[in-house]
C-alpha positions, 0 to 999 in steps of 0.5 A: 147348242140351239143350232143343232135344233133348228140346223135340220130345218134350214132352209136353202135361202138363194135356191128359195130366191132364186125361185121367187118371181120378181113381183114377190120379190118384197114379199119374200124379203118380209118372209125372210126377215121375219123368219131370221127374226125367229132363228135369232130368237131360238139361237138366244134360247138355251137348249137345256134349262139353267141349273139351280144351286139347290145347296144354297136354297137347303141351307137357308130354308128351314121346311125339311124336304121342301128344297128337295121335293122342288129339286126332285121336280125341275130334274124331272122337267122336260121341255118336249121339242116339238115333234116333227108331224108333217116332213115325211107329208111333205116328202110324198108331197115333193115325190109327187111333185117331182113325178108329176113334173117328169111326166109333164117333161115327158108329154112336152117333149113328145109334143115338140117332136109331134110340132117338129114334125108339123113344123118341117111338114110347113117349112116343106109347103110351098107359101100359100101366096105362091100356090095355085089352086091344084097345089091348094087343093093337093096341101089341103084337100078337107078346105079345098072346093072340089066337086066333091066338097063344093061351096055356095057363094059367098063361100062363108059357112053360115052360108052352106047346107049343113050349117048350124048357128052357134045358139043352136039355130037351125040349118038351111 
């Protein structure tokens, strides 16, 4: 009878463990165990309150409607379960996740075939140890030394007009 109560909250345990990093395997288990504990306690819970033989406790107590008056009160007693406040949160909360998960699909999968891109552009290039420096100058012409971007010796940016020091130094 209990199981009825606590069957519309069961938890897919494997998918759940299946999610747990090995690190927090230990954890998860305690978790597990402490909440099998509690099913366990529920499950042993009746869900309705036990009957009274109230006929009995009329004949052997004399106060007239004393026996009735309790009668009338424990069939009046209702145990409220409790309500359930916070599944349709955690539904918006999953809706969320699973939309935020699908645009973060979507922009990976846009930047792997920007990367592809890039990534044949590489394979193409002839390797850097075997070009000369027009190939150099032709593959990457913004780090090429050209009489239009020239460079002073020894080549190192500190070492150029324009530089500007990470503290906030001044240029040359």
């Amino acid at each position: 009878m209990a199981a009825k109560r606590v069957a519309a909250s069961a938890i897919d345990w494997a998918a759940f463990a299946a999610r747990v990093p090995e690190g927090q395997k230990a954890m998860f288990n305690t978790f597990k165990a402490k909440s099998d504990g509690y099913l366990r306690k529920v499950l042993t819970l009746p869900e309705a309150a036990p009957p009274i033989d109230f006929a009995a406790y009329k004949s052997r107590i004399a106060i007239p409607g004393m026996v009735e008056e309790f009668q009338k009160q424990y069939e009046a007693l209702k145990i409220p379960y409790p309500a359930d406040t916070v599944s349709a949160e955690i539904d918006g909360v999953q809706k969320e996740a699973v939309a935020e998960v699908q645009n973060y699909i979507k922009e990976s999968n846009n930047r792997i075939a920007q990367l592809q891109v890039d990534l044949a552009k590489w394979e193409a290039m002839i390797p850097y140890d075997e070009m000369t420096m027009e190939e150099w100058t032709e593959a990457f012409p913004e780090q090429s030394i050209t009489a239009e971007n020239p460079t002073f010796w020894p080549h190192l940016p500190e070492d150029q007009l324009g530089y500007v020091a990470k503290e906030g130094g001044e240029a040359h």
